[in-house]
C-alpha positions in Angstrom: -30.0 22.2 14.3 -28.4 18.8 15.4 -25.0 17.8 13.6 -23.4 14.5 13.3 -19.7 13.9 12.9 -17.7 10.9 11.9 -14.3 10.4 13.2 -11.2 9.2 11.5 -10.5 6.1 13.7 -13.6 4.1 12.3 -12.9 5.5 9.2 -9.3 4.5 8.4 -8.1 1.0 9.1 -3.8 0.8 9.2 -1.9 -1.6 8.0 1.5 -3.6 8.3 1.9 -5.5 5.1 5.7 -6.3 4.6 7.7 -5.6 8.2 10.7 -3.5 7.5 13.3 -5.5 7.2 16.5 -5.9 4.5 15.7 -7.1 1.0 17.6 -9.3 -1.4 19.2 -8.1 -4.4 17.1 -8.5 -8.0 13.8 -10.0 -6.3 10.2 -9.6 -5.6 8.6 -10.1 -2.0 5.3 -10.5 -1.4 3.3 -8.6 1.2 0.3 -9.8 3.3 -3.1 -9.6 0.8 -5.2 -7.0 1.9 -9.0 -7.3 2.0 -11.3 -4.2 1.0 -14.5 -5.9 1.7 -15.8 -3.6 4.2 -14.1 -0.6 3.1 -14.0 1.5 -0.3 -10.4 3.3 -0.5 -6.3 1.6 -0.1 -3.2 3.4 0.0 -0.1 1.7 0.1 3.2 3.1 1.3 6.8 2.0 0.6 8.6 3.2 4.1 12.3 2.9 5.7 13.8 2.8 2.4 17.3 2.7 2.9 19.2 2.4 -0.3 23.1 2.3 -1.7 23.0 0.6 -4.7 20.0 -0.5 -6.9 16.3 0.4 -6.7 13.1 -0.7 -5.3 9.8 -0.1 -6.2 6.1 -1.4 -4.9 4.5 -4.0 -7.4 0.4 -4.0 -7.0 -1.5 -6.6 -7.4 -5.6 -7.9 -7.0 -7.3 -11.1 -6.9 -11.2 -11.7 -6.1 -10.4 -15.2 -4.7 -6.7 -14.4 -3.1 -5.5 -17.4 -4.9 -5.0 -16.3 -8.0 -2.9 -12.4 -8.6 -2.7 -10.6 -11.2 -1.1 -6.9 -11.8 -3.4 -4.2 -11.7 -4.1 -2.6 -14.9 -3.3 1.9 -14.3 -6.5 3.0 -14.4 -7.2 1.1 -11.2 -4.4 2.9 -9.4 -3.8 6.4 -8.3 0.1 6.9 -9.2 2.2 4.8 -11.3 4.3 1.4 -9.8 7.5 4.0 -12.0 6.3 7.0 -9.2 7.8 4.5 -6.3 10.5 3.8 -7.3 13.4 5.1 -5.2 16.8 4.7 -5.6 20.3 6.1 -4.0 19.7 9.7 -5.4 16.7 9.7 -3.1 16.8 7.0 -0.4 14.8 7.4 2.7 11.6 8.5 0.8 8.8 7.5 1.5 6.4 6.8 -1.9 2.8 6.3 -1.9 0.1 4.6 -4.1 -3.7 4.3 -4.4 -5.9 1.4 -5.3 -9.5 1.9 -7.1 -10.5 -1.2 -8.7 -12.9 -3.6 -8.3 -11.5 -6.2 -6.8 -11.7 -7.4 -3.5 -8.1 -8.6 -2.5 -4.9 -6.5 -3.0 -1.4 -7.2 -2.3 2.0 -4.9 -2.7 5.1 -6.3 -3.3 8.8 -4.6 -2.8 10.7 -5.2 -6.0 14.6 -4.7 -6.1 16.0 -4.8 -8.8 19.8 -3.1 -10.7 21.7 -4.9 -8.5 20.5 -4.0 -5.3 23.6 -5.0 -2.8 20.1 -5.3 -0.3 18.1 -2.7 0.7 15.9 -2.0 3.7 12.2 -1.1 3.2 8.9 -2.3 4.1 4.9 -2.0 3.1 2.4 -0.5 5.2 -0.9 0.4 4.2 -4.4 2.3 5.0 -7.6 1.3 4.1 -10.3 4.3 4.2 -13.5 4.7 3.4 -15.2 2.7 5.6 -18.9 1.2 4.5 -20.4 1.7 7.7 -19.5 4.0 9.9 -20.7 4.3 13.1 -22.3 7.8 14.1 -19.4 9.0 16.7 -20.7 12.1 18.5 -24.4 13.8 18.2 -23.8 17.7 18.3 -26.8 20.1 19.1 
């Protein structure tokens, strides 16, 4: 019996969307669109979070020009926006969110808001499910 495996590095494609760097009080920042056109999955994580005062949270949007954004609607994400939100009771958290929907572009934002003095955090991301896949190792 011959059996073929796929491997994880030309499945899963990561991502720096926002560098981790220190955030204004009470504002959102964009991170860099993401394209899905040649994969099916996107997780977005909110990392380095370093928080005194305030709270931050991730903001998702999609597009299927990436012109025009608009926030995705819950059924399109796996996790709430409210499950990222991390604030001084549990700083240096890391939170995580997944996009289904149908669109082709998708960006995450960092929103601070409560007053935030400034916090430190940034976006990375993984894109997974990869349309093609190239057959990695033939196994007899």
């Amino acid at each position: 019996m011959t059996t073929f495996t796929r491997d994880l590095f030309n499945n899963l494609d990561p991502l720096n969307i926002l560098a981790e760097s220190t955030i204004a009080s009470d504002t959102t920042t964009a991170g860099t669109p993401v394209d899905m056109q040649f994969f099916y999955a996107l997780m977005f994580f909110l990392t380095n979070v370093d928080v005194t005062v305030g709270d931050i949270s991730l903001l998702i949007e999609d597009s299927d020009d990436d012109i025009t954004y608009a926030a995705v609607a819950d059924k399109f994400l796996i996790g709430t926006e409210a499950g990222t939100l991390i604030d001084s009771t549990n700083t240096g958290k890391t939170a995580k969110i997944g996009y289904r929907g149908p669109k082709r572009y998708v960006r995450a934002s960092l929103v601070s808001a409560n007053s935030a003095a400034s916090v430190g955090a940034g976006i990375k991301a993984v894109l997974g499910g990869a349309r093609h896949l190239p057959l990695d190792t033939q196994i007899s």
